[in-house]
C-alpha positions as CSV (number, residue, x, y, z in Angstrom):
1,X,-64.1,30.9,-34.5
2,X,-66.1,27.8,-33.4
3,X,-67.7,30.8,-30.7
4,X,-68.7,32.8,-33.7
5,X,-70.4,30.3,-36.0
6,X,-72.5,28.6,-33.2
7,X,-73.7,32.5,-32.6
8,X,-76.8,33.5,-33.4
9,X,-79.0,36.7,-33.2
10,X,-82.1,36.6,-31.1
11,X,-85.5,36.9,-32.9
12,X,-86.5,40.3,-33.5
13,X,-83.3,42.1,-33.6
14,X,-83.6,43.8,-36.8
15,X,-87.3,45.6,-35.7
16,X,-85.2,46.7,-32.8
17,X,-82.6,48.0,-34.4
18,X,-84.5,49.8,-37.5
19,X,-85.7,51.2,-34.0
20,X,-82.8,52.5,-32.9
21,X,-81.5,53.7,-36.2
22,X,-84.2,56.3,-36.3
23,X,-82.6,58.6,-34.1
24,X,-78.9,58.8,-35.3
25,X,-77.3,59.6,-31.9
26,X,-78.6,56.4,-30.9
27,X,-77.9,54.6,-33.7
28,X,-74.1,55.6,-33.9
29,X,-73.6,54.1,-29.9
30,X,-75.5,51.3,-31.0
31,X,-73.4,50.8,-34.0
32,X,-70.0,51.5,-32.1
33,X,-71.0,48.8,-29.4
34,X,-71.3,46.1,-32.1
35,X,-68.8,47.1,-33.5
36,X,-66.5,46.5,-29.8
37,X,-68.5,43.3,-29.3
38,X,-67.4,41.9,-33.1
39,X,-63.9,43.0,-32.2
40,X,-64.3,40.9,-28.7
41,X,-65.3,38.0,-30.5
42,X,-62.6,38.2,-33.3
43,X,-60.1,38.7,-30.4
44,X,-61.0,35.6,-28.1
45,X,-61.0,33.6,-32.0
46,X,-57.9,34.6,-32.3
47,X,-56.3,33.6,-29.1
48,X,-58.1,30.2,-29.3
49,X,-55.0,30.0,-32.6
50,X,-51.9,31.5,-30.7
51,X,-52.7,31.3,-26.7
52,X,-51.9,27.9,-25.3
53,X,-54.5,25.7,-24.0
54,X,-53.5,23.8,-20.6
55,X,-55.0,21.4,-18.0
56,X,-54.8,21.7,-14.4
57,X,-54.6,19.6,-11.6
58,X,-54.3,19.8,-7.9
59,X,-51.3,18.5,-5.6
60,X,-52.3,15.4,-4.2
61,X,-51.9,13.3,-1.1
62,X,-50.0,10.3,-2.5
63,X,-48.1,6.8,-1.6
64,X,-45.2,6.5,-4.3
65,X,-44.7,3.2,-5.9
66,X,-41.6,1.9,-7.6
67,X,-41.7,-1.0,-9.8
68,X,-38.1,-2.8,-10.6
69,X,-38.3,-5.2,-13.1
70,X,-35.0,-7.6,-14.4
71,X,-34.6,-10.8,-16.4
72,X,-32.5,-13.2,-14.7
73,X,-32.0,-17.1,-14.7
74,X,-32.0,-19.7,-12.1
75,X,-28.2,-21.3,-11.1
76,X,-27.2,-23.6,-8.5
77,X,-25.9,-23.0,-5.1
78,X,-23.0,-25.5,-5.3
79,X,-21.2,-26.9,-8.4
80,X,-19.2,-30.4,-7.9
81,X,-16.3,-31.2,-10.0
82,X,-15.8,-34.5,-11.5
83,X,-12.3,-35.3,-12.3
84,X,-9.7,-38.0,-12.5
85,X,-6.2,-39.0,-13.8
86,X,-5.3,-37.0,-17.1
87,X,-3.8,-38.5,-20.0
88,X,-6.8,-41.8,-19.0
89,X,-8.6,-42.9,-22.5
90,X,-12.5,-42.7,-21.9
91,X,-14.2,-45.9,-22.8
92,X,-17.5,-44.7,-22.4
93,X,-19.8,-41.5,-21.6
94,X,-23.5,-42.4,-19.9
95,X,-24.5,-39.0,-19.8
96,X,-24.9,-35.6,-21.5
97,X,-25.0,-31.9,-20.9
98,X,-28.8,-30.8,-19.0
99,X,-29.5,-34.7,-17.4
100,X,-29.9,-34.9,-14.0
101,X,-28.8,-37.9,-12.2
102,X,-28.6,-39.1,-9.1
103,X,-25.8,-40.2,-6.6
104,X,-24.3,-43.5,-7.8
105,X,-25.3,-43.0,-11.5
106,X,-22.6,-43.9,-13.7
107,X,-20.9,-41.0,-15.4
108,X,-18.0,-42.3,-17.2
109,X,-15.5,-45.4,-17.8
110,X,-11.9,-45.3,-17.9
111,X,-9.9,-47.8,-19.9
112,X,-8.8,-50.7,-17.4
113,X,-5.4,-51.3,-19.3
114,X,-4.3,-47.6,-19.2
115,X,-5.2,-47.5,-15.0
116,X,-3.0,-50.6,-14.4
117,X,-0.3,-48.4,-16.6
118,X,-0.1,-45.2,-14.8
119,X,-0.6,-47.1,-11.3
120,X,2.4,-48.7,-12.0
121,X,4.3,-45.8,-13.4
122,X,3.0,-43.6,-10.2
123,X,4.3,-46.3,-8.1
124,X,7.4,-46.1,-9.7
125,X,7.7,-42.2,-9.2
126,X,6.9,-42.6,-5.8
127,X,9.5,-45.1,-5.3
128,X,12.2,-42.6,-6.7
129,X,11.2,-39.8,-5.0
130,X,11.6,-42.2,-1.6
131,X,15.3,-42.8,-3.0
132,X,16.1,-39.3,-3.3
133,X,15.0,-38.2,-0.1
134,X,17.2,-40.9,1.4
135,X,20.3,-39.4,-0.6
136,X,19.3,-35.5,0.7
137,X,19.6,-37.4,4.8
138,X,22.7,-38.6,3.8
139,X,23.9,-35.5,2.5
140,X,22.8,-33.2,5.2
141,X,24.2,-35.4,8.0
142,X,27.5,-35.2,6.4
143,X,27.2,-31.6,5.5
144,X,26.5,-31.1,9.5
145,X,29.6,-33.2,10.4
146,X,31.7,-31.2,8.0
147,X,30.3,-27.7,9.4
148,X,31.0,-28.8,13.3
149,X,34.3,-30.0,12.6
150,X,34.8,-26.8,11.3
151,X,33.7,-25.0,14.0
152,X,35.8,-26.6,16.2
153,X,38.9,-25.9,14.3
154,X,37.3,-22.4,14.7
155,X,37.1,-22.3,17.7
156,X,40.4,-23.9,18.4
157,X,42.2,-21.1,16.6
158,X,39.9,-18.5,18.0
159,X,41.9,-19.7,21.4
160,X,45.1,-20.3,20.4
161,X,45.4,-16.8,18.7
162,X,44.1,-15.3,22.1
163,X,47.1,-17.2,24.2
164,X,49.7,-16.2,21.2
165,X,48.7,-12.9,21.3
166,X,48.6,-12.4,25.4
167,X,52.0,-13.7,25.4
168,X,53.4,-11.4,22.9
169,X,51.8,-8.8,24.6
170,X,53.3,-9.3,28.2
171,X,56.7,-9.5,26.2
172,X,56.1,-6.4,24.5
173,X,55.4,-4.9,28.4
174,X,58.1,-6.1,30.0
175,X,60.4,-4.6,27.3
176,X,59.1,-1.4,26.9
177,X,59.1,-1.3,30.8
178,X,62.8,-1.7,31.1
179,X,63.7,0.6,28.6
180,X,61.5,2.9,29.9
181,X,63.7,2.5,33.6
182,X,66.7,2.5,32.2
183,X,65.7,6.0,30.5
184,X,64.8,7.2,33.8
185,X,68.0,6.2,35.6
186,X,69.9,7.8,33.2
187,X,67.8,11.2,33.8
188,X,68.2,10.4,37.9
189,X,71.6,9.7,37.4
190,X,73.2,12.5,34.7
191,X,71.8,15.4,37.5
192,X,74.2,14.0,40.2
193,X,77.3,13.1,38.3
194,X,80.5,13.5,39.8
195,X,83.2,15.0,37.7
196,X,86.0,12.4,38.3
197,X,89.5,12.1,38.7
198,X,91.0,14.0,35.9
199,X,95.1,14.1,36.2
200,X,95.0,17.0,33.2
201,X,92.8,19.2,35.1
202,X,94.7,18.6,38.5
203,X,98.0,19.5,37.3
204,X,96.5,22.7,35.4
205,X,95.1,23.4,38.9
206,X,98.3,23.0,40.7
207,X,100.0,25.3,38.1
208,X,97.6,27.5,38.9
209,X,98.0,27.2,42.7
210,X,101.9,27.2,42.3
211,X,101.7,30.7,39.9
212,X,99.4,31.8,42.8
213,X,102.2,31.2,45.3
214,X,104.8,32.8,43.2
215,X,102.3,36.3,42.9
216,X,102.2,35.8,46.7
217,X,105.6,35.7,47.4
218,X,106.5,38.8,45.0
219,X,104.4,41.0,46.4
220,X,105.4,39.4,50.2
221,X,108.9,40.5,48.9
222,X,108.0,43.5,47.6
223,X,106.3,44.7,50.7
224,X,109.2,44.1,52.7
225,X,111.8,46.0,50.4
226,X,113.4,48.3,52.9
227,X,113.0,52.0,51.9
228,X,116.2,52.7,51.1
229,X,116.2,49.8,48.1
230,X,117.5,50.8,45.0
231,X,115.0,51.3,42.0
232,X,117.1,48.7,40.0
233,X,116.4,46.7,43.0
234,X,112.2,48.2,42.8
235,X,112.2,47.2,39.1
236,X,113.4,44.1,39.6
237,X,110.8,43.0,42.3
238,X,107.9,45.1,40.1
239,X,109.5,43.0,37.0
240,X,108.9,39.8,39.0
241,X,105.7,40.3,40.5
242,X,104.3,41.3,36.7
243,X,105.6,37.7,35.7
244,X,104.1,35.8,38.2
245,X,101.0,37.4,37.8
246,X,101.3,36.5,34.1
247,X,102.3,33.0,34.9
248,X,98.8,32.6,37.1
249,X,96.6,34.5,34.3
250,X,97.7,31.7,32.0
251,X,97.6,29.2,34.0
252,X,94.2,29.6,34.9
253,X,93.0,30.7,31.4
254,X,94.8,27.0,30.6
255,X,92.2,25.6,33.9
256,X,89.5,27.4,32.1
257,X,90.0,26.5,28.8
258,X,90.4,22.6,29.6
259,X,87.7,22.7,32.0
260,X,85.5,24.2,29.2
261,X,86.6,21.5,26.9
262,X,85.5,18.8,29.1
263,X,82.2,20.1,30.1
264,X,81.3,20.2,26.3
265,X,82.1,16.9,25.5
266,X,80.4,15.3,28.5
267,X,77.5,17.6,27.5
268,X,77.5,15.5,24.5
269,X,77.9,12.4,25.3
270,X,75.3,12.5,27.8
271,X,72.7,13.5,25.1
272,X,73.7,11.3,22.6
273,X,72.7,8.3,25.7
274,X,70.1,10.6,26.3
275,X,68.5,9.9,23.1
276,X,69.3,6.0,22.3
277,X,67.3,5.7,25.5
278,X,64.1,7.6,24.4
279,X,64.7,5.9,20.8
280,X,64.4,2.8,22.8
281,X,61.4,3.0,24.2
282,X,59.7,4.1,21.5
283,X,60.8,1.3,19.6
284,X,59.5,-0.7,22.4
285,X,56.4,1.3,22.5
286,X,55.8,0.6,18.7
287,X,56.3,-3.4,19.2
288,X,53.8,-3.2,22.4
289,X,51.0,-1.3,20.3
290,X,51.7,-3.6,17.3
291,X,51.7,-6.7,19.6
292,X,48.0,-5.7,20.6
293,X,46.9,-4.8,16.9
294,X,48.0,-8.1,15.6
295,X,46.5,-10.1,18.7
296,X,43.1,-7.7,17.5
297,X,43.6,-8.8,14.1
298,X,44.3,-12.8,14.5
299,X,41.2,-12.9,17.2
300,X,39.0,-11.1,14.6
301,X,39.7,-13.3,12.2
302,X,39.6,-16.3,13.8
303,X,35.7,-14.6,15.3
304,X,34.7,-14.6,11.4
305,X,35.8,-18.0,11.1
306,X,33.6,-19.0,13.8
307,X,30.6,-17.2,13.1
308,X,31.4,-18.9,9.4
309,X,31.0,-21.9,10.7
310,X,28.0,-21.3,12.8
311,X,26.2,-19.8,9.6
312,X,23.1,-21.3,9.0
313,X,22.8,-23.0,5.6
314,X,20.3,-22.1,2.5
315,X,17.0,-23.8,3.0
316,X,16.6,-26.5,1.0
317,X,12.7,-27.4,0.4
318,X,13.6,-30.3,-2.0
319,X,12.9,-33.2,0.4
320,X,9.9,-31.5,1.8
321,X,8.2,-30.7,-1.9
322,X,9.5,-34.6,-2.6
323,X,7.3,-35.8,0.6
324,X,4.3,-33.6,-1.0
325,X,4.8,-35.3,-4.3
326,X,4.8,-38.8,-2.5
327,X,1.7,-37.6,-0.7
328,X,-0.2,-36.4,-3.8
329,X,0.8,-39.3,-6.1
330,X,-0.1,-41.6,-3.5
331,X,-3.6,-40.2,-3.4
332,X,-3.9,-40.3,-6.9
333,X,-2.7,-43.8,-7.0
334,X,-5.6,-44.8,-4.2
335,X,-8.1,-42.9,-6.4
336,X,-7.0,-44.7,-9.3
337,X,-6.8,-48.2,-8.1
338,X,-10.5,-47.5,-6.5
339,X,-11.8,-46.9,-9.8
340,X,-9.9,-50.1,-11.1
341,X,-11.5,-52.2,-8.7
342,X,-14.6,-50.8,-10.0
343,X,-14.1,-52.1,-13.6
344,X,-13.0,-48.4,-14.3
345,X,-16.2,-46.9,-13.6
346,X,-17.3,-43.8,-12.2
347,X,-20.5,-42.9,-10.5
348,X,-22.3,-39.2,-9.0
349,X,-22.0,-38.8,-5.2
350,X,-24.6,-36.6,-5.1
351,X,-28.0,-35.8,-6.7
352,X,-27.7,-33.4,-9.6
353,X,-27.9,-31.8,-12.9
354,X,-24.6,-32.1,-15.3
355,X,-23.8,-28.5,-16.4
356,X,-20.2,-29.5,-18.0
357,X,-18.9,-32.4,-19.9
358,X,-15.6,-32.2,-20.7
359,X,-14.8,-35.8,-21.9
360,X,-15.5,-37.7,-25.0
361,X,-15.8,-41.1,-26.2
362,X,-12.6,-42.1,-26.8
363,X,-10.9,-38.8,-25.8
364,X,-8.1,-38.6,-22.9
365,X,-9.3,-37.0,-20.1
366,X,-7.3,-33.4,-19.0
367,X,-6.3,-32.0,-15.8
368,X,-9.9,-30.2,-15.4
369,X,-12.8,-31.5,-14.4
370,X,-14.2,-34.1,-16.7
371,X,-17.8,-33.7,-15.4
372,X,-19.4,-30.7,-13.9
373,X,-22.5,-31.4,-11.2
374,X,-25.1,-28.6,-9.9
375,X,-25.8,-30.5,-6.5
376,X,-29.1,-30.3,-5.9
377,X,-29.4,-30.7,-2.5
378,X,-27.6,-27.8,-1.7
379,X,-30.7,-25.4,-3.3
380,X,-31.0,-22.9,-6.0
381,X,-30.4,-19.4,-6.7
382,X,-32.0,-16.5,-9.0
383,X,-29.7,-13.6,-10.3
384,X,-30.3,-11.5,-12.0
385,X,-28.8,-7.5,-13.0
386,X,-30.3,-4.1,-12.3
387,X,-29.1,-0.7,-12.6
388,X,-27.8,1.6,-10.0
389,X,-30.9,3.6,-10.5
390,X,-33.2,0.8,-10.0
391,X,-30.8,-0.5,-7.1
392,X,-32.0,2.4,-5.1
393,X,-35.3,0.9,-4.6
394,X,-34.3,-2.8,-3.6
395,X,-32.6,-4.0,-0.5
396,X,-31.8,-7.3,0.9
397,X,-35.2,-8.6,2.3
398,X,-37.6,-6.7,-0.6
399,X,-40.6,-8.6,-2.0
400,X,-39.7,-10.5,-5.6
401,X,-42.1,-12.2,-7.6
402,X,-41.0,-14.2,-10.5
403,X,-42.6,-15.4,-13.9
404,X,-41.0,-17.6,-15.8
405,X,-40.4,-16.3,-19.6
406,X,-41.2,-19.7,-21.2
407,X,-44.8,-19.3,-19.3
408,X,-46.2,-21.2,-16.5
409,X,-47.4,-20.2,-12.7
410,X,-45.7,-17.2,-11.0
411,X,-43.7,-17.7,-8.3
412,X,-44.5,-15.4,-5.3
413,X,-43.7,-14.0,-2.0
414,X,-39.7,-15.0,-2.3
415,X,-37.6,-12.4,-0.4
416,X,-34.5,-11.0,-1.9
417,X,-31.2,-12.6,-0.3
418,X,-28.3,-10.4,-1.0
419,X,-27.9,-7.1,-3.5
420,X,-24.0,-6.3,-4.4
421,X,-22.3,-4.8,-7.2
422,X,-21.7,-7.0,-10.4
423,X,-17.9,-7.9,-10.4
424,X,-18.4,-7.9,-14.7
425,X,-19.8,-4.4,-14.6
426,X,-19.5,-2.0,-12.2
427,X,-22.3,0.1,-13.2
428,X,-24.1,-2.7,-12.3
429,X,-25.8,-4.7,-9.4
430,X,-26.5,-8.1,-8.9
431,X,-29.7,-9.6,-7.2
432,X,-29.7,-12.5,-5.8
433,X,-33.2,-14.6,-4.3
434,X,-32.9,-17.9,-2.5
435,X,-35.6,-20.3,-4.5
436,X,-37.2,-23.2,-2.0
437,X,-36.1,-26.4,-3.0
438,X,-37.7,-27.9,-6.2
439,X,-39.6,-24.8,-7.3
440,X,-37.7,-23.9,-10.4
441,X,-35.4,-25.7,-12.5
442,X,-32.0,-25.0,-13.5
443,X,-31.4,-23.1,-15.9
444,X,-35.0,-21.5,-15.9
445,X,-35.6,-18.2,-17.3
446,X,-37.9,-15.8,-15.2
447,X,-38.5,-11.8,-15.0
448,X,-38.1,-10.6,-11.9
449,X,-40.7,-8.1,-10.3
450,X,-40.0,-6.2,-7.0
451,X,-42.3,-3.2,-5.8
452,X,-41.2,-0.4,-3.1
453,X,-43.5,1.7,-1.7
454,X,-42.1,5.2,0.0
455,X,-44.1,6.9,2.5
456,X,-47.0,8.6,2.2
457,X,-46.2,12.2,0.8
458,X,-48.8,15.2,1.2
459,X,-48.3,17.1,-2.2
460,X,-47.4,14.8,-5.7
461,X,-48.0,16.2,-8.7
462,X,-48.1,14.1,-12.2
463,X,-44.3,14.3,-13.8
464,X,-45.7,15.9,-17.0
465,X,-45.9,18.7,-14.2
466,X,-42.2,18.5,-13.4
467,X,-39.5,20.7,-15.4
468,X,-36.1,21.2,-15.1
469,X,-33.7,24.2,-15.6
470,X,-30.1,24.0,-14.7
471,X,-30.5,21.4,-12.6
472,X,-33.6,22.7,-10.8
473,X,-36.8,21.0,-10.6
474,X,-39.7,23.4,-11.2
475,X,-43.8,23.6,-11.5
476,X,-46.2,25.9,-13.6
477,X,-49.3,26.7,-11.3
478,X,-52.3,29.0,-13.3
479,X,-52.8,32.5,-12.0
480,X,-56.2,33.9,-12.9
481,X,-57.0,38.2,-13.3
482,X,-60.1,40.2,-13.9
483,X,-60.1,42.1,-16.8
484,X,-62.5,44.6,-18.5
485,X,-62.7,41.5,-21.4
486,X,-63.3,39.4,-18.6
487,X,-60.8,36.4,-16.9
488,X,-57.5,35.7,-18.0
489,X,-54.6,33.6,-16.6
490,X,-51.3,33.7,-16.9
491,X,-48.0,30.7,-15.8
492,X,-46.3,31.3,-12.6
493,X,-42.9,29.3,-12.3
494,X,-42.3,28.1,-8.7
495,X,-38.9,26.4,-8.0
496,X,-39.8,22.9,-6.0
497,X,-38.0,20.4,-4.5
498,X,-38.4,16.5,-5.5
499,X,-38.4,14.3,-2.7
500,X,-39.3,10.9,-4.4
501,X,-40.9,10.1,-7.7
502,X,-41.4,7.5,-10.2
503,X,-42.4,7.4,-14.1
504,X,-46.0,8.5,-13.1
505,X,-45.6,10.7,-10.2
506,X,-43.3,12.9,-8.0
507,X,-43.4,13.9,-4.6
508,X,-42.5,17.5,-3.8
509,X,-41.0,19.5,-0.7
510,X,-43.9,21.5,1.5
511,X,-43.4,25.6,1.5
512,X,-43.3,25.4,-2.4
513,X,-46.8,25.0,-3.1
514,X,-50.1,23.7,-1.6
515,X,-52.8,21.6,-2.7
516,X,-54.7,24.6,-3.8
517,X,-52.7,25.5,-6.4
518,X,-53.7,24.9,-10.1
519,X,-50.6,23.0,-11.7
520,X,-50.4,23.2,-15.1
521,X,-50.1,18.9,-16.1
522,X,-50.1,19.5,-20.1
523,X,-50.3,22.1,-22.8
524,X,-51.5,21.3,-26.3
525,X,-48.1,23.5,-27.3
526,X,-44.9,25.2,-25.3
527,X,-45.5,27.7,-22.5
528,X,-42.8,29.9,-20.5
529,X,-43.2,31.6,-17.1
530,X,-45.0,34.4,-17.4
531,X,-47.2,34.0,-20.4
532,X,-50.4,34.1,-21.3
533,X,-52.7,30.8,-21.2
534,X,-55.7,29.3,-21.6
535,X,-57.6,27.0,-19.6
536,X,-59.0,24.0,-21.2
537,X,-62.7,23.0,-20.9
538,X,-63.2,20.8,-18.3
């Protein structure tokens, strides 16, 4: 629009045209071309409303710089504690909170009357404590007489039920031996056994041999019967051989019989000896196992007792604790009598600045410290707390400067001494910077300044030139075409790579761009790859 009011129409254009108009061909081109060139000029107004308008700028060649910037405060190095007998009634207090004194300055005084009191009663204590360690000697020396006369005894029956049960033992032997032999020479004995003189079984046998004699003689008689016998005198030598031969048939069925009779009953009795025997030695067998089981037994027990009495006792720390006690009141009572001998006064042994006073006029003092020093001599300290962003930029040995809050002269060229994570919060890091001695006070206040510069990086573009999509950094860069209406440019996205970059700048990888390309810094409204632009006058 602006274009088209600063437009104007060169002198003599309406001669020319009347001109023109004459011949109507000519007039009707000439009409048509305005026409186009009003149409051009309502076109380029037109984008100057919707097309965006950007500015360019060139990669550079570029150092990046990274300032880190903290509030912090200024401590001591090394605190010393100030304390003394609790339950002590405080007389007086010389100082307060923030004074700095020096070594020998008075701090505090105790009440005299109350020191001489709990000297004594410490005494006292100790005294006691001397006492019962005495009674705990006593006790363990007759504990230790008691637990080796024990053993002893232990030992004694340890022996005694070893000889008692060896003895037993070789008895147990020596009978089961015997019954064993006598078993055996029964055995050796029963397979070589005579049968005896047996007046039963000899007259059966005689029978027998007489009856034998009798058959003999029958048939001797009948043999020599002359041929001419009579039958009477045939049946009568037939009648008397058949009873003799009866007569020895029964007589040695009578041998048999008897024979049999006895051979049973010795059969018997011979097992029924058998077996007492073997009953024997197993009895005796029995007794010899049971004589070694008890003598097992009796020394197993009598083992315990000893091992009983060689058992070391509980561990009793009471007389060492008690010597500790003696040790600790002592000190106290060496402390305490010092500061009596001063008139209950006590002084600073070192130069420094009281951060804690835990005492009051007329108070009691407590088990903590009644007075809290920063020692001076041992240097001061600034902390202070950064991020873990900010943390990537400072290591142990940066360049700090630091300016105190409440005004005055900066303090430059210190070197950071140590960067570690806050124990408070862990998201966190604390700085630390050794301060020369005397160049700020306790307690000061300062901000803390530390610059990093990074390497020197060939292509850094502004970070209004930076997007992001999906976690991937990207640029714009302006692509110019001919048309028949004349130039026009368009956005071009080109994924990059950030290598380092602060609020102002950010260094990008090489084979994404070069220094020739137009980046697209800033747009007076939203653009998108691809679209249409305008270039801002330069």
């Amino acid at each position: 629009m602006e274009e088209i009011k600063k437009w104007k129409a060169p002198e003599g254009w309406m001669e020319w045209f009347q001109r023109l108009c004459r011949n109507k061909l000519v007039g009707a081109f000439t009409l048509f071309l305005c026409v186009m060139v009003g149409f051009t000029a309502l076109s380029r107004a037109a984008a100057s409303f919707t097309v965006p308008q950007v500015t360019t700028t060139k990669p550079l060649r570029k150092v990046i710089e990274h300032q880190v910037s903290a509030e912090g405060k200024v401590e001591q190095n090394l605190e010393q504690a100030v304390f003394t007998e609790e339950n002590q009634i405080v007389e007086t207090v010389y100082v307060r909170e923030g004074q700095q004194v020096a070594a020998g300055d008075l701090l505090f005084a105790l009440n005299k009357e109350q020191l001489g009191k709990t000297i004594d009663t410490m005494k006292q204590e100790i005294e006691k404590l001397k006492l019962g360690n005495g009674d705990l000697r006593s006790q363990a020396a007759v504990s230790q007489r008691q637990k080796d006369t024990a053993k002893a005894r232990a030992q004694e029956d340890y022996d005694t039920a070893a000889s008692n049960g060896d003895q037993a033992i070789s008895y147990a032997a020596d009978e089961l031996n015997r019954a064993r032999q006598a078993l055996q020479d029964f055995l050796d004995s029963s397979g070589n056994a005579s049968e005896g003189n047996d007046a039963v079984a000899e007259q059966l046998a005689q029978n027998c041999q007489e009856q034998e004699a009798l058959v003999s003689q029958c048939e001797t008689a009948m043999a020599q019967l002359p041929p001419d016998a009579t039958e009477a005198e045939r049946s009568a030598g037939e009648q008397k051989l058949s009873d003799a031969q009866a007569g020895l048939e029964k007589a040695q069925a009578a041998l048999e019989t008897y024979q049999q009779q006895q051979a049973a009953s010795a059969e018997n009795d011979a097992q029924t000896q058998r077996n007492q025997l073997e009953a024997d030695v197993a009895a005796k067998q029995q007794a010899y196992e049971e004589a070694v089981k008890t003598k097992e037994q009796n020394l197993t027990m009598a083992e315990r007792a000893i091992q009983d009495a060689e058992a070391g006792t509980a561990t009793d720390s009471t007389a060492t604790t008690n010597e500790m006690d003696m040790e600790a009141k002592q000190k106290s009572v060496d402390e305490l009598q010092a500061i009596l001998d001063q008139d209950g006064k006590v002084t600073a042994a070192v130069d420094g600045v009281v951060t804690k006073l835990d005492i009051t006029t007329g108070g009691l003092t407590a088990q903590t410290a009644a007075v809290t020093l920063a020692d001076i001599s041992s240097g001061t300290t600034f902390t202070a707390k950064i991020t873990a962003e900010d943390a990537k930029y400072v290591a142990a040995g940066s360049e700090v400067t630091l300016q105190p809050t409440s005004g005055g002269k900066s303090v430059e060229g210190l070197i950071v001494d140590s960067i570690l994570p806050d124990t408070e919060d862990a998201s966190l890091q604390k700085v630390t910077v050794a301060l020369p001695k005397g160049e700020l006070p306790i307690g000061t206040s300062a901000n803390m300044k530390i610059s990093q510069k990074s390497e020197d990086y060939p292509l850094c573009v502004p970070t209004s030139a930076l997007h992001m999509d999906n976690n991937q950094y990207y640029v714009l860069v302006l692509q110019e075409t001919e048309g028949v209406l004349g130039a026009s440019y368009t956005s071009v996205r080109i994924d990059v790579s950030v290598q380092d970059k602060n609020a102002e700048y950010a260094a990008l990888g090489e084979g994404s761009i070069t220094n020739d390309n137009d980046v697209i810094q800033k747009s007076d409204r939203d653009i998108t790859a691809g679209g249409t632009v305008r270039l801002a006058p330069s």
